[in-house]
N, C-alpha and C positions, 0 to 999 in steps of 0.2 A: 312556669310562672314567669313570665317574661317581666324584666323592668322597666319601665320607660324613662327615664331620669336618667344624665348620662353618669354621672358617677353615683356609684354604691356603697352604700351606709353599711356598718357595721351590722346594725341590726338584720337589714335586707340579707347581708351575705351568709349571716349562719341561718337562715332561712332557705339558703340554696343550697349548706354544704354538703346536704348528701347527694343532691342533685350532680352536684359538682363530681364528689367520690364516684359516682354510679354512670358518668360520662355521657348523663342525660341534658345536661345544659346546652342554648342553641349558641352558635359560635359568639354571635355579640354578647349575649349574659358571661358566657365563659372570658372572654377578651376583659371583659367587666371585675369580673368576679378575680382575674389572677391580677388587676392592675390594681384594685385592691391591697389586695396580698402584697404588693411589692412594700407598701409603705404601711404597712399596719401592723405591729409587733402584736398584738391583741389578737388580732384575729391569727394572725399567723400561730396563734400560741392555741388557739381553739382548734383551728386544723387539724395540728397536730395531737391534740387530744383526741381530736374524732377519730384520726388515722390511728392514736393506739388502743383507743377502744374495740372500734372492729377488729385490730388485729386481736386483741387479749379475747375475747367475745369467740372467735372463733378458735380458738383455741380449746374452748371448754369441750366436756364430754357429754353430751347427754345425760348419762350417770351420774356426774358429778354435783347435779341442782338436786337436792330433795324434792319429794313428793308435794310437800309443802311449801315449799319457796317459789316453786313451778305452780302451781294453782296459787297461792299469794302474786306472784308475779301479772300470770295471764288473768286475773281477775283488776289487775291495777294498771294497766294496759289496756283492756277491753273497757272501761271507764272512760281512760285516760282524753278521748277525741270529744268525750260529751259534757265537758268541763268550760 
């Protein structure tokens, strides 16, 4: 999702962040995206939430979710895009 504006909004950026995590951004959004970051305690602070979600996230076991939380889950997520 490329952005055309030269500088980028908070909003725009946590719209990119996983993009960003996942080293899918094109070099000018990413150049965009870290020049951000340099001045923005807010979103720096969401980054970092991202980055210890995924890490805690992978961490889990499969075993570890009930039967129930995992169908609560994937039924609230498969939803989630048609809202």
């Amino acid at each position: 999702m490329p952005m055309s504006a030269a500088y980028l909004t908070c909003e725009e950026l946590v719209e990119l962040v996983t993009e960003y995590l996942d080293a899918a951004l094109s070099p000018t959004d990413r150049m965009r995206f870290e020049e951000h970051m340099m001045t923005c305690p807010s979103c720096q602070a969401h980054l970092d939430q991202m980055r210890g979600t995924i890490e805690a996230v992978g961490r889990l076991a499969t075993d570890a979710v009930s039967p129930e939380a995992e169908r609560d889950l994937l039924d609230a997520f498969r939803d989630w895009k048609r809202e």
